[in-house]
N, C-alpha and C positions, 0 to 999 in steps of 0.2 A: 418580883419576877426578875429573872436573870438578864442582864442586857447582852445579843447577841451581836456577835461581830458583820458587818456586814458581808454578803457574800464576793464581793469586789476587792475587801482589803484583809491580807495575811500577812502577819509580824509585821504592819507598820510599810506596806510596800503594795501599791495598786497589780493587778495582776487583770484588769479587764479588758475591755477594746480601747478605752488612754493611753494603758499601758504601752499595747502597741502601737497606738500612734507615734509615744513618745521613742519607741527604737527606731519606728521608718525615721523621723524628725533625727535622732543622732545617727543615721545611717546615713540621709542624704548631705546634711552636713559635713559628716567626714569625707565623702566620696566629692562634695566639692573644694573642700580644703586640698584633695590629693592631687585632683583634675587642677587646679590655681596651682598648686608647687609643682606638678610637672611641667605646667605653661609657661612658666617663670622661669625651671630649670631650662627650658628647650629655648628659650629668648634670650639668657646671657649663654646657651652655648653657641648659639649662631651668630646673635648680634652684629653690630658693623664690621664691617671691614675697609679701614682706610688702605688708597691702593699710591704709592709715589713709585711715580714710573718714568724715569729719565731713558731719554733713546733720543731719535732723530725720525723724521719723517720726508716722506717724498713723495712728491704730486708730476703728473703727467708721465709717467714710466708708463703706460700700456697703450692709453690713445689720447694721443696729446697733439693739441693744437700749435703750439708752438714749436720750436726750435727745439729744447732740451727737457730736461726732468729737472728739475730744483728739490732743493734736499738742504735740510737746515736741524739744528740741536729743536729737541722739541722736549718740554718740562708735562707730564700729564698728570691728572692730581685728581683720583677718582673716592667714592664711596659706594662699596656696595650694601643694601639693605638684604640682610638673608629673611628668607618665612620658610612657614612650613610647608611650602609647595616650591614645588623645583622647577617648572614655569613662571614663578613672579618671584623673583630678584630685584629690586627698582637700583637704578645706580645713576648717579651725577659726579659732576666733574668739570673741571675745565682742563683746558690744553693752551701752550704758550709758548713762541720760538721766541725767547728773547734774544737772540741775535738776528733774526730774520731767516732766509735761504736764498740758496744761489739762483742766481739768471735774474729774468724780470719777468714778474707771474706774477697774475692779482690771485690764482687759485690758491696760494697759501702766502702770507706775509705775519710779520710780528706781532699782529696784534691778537691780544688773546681771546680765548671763543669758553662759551661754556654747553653746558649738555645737559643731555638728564633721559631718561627711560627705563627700556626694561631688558634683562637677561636671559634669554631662553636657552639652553643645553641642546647642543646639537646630537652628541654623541656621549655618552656616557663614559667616564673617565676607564672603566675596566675594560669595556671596548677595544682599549688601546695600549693595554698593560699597562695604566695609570701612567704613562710620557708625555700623551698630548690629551690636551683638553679643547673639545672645539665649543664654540659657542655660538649664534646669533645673538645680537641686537638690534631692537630697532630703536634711535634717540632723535631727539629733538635738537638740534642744533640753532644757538641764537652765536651768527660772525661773523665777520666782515663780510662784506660782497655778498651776502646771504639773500635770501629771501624771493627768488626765483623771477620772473619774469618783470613781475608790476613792483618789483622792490623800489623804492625811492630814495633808501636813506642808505648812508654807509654801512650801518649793522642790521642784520634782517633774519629773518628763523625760515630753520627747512630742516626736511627729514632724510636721517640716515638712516639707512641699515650696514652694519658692521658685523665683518664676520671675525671673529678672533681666533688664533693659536695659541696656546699657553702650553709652556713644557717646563713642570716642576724643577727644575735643577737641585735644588736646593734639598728636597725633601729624595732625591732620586741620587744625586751625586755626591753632596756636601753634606748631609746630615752628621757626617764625622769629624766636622771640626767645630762641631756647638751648636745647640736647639736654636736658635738665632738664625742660623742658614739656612733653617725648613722657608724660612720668611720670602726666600729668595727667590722667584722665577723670572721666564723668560719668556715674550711675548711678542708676537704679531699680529695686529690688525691691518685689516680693509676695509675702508671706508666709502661707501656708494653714495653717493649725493642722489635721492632719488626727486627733488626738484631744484634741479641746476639754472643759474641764469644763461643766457645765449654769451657768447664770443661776443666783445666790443667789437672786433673787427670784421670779421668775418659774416657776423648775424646769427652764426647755426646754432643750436645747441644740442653739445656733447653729453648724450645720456650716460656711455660708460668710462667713466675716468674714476677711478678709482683714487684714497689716497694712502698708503703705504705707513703704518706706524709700528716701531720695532724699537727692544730696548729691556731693558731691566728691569723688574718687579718689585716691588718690596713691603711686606703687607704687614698693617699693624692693625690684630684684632686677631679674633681666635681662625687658626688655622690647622684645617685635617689633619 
C-alpha cells in the first residue's frame, strides 16, 4: 500500500492551523520590533536638553518690603527631560549669583539654590508666529531662607510656580551665520514663591513679590 501524504503537510511545508499560528507569532513579532524602533527613534529625538543660561536676576521690583530692588549676575543651569506628552516635561537645575546683588536683601543672596519639576506649555508656539514661547511651571525649590514659616534652618524647600518667556533669537534671527545659533535664545522668567516666610521686621507676609530672571540661552541637545 502506498504511503499517503498527510493532509496538513504539502512539499515539505505545514499549511494547517500551526501554520497559522506561526504567521500571527511572526506578525506580532515584527509589529513589536517596529513599535520598540520607533520608541527608541522618538527617545533620542527628544532626549535631554542641557539649558546654560547666564542673565541677572532681580527680586522686589513689584511689591517690596524694603527700600530698593537688588539685582545681581545670576549663573542658571537647568535640564529638561522631553516625553511623549507635552504636559510632562520634568526639568532640574540650580541657579547661583556668585557675586551676590545689590542693597541688603535676604530674598536673594549668593548662595546657590537648586530646583526641580515640571513644564507645562501655556501657549503653543504657532499661536505666536513661533517668537514667543510661554510656559508655566510649577518646581520645588530647596534655598536659603527657604522653607516658609516653621523653617528652622538656613536652607529650607518651598514651591514655585514660574511663568516663562522664551523668544527664539537664534533660530528667528541668526540662523544665518551657523547651525550653532538655532542654539541660542532669549528668556524671561517670574518666579512666585507660593510659600514665603514673613518679614523679619515687619512680621507680615508678602504673598506677591515675584523674582525677575532674564538672560541668554543656550541649549545643548536636540533642538526644533
Amino acid at each position: 500500500m502506498a504511503r499517503t501524504v498527510p493532509p496538513t503537510m504539502r512539499a515539505g511545508r505545514w499549511e494547517g492551523p500551526s501554520h497559522g499560528r506561526g504567521r500571527l507569532l511572526t506578525c506580532v513579532v515584527a509589529s513589536l520590533a517596529c513599535l520598540t524602533f520607533r520608541i527608541e527613534a522618538q527617545a533620542v529625538s527628544r532626549g535631554p536638553v542641557f539649558l546654560l543660561q547666564p542673565g541677572f536676576v532681580t527680586t522686589d521690583f513689584m511689591s517690596s518690603q524694603s527700600d530698593a530692588s537688588s539685582t545681581g549676575f545670576n549663573a542658571r543651569f537647568a535640564t529638561l527631560l522631553r516625553t511623549g506628552r507635552s504636559w510632562l516635561t520634568p526639568i532640574a537645575g540650580a541657579n547661583v549669583t556668585p557675586y551676590g546683588t545689590t542693597g541688603f536683601t535676604t530674598s536673594h543672596v549668593n548662595a546657590p539654590s537648586v530646583f526641580a519639576g515640571n513644564v507645562f506649555p501655556l501657549v503653543p508656539d504657532s499661536a505666536l508666529g513661533g517668537w514667543i514661547q510661554l510656559d508655566v511651571s510649577v518646581l520645588w525649590y530647596y534655598t536659603y531662607d527657604g522653607g516658609g514659616r516653621h523653617a528652622s534652618r538656613l536652607y529650607g524647600r518651598d514651591l514655585y510656580v514660574e511663568l516663562a518667556i522664551t523668544a527664539p533669537l537664534g533660530r528667528k534671527l541668526l540662523e544665518g551665520l551657523g547651525p550653532n545659533w538655532r542654539r541660542l535664545d532669549g528668556y524671561l522668567l517670574f518666579d512666585q514663591n507660593l510659600t514665603p516666610n514673613p518679614d523679619p521686621v515687619s512680621t507680615r507676609t508678602d504673598r506677591f513679590n515675584p523674582i525677575a530672571l532674564f538672560g541668554m540661552t543656550f541649549r545643548i541637545g536636540q533642538v526644533p
